[in-house]
C-alpha positions as CSV (number, residue, x, y, z in Angstrom):
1,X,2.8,-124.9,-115.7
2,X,0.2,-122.4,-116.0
3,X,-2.0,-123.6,-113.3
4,X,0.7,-123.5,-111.0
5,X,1.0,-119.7,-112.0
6,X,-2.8,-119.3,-111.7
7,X,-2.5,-120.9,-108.0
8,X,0.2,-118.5,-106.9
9,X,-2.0,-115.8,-108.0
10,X,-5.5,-117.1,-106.6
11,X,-3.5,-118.0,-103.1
12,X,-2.0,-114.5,-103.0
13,X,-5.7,-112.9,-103.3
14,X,-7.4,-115.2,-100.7
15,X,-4.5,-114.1,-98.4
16,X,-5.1,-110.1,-99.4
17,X,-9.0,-111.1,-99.0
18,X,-8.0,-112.6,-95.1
19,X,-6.3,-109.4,-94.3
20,X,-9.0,-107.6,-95.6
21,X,-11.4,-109.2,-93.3
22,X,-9.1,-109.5,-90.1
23,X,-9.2,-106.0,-90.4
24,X,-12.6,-105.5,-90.6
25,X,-13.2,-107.2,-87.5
26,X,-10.6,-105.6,-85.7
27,X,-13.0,-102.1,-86.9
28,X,-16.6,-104.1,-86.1
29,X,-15.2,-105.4,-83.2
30,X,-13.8,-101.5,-81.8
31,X,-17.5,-100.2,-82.7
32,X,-18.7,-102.8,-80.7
33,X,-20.9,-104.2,-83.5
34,X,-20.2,-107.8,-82.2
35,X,-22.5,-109.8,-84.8
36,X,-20.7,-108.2,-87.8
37,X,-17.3,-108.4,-86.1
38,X,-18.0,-112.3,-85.9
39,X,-18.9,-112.8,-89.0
40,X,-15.8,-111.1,-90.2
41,X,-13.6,-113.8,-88.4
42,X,-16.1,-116.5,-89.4
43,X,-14.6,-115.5,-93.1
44,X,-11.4,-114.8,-92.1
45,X,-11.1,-118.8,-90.9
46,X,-12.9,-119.6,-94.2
47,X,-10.3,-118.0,-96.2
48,X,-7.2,-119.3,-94.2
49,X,-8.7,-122.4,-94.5
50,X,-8.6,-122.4,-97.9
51,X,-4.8,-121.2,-98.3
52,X,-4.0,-124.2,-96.1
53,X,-6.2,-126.9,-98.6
54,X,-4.7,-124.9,-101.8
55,X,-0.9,-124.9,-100.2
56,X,-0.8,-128.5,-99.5
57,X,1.2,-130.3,-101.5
C-alpha cells in the first residue's frame, strides 16, 4: 500500500512541476524569448504526459 502512497505523492509533484513550467512559458513567451518559451511547453507536455501514463489504471 505504500507505493500507492508514494504515487499519489510523485503525481502531485509532476503536476506542481507542469504548473511551474506553464508558467514559465507564459513569462518567456510575454518577453518574447520564443526559444525558451518553447522549450518550457516542450516540458510541460513531458510532464502531463507522464501524469496521464502514471494515472492510468
Amino acid at each position: 500500500m505504500n507505493i500507492f502512497k508514494e504515487l499519489d505523492k510523485s503525481l502531485a509533484m509532476l503536476d506542481e512541476l507542469r504548473i511551474l513550467a506553464q508558467a514559465e512559458h507564459i513569462i518567456y513567451r510575454q518577453k518574447g524569448e520564443s526559444h525558451t518559451a518553447d522549450r518550457f511547453k516542450q516540458l510541460e507536455e513531458k510532464l502531463l504526459e507522464a501524469i496521464r501514463i502514471l494515472s492510468q489504471e
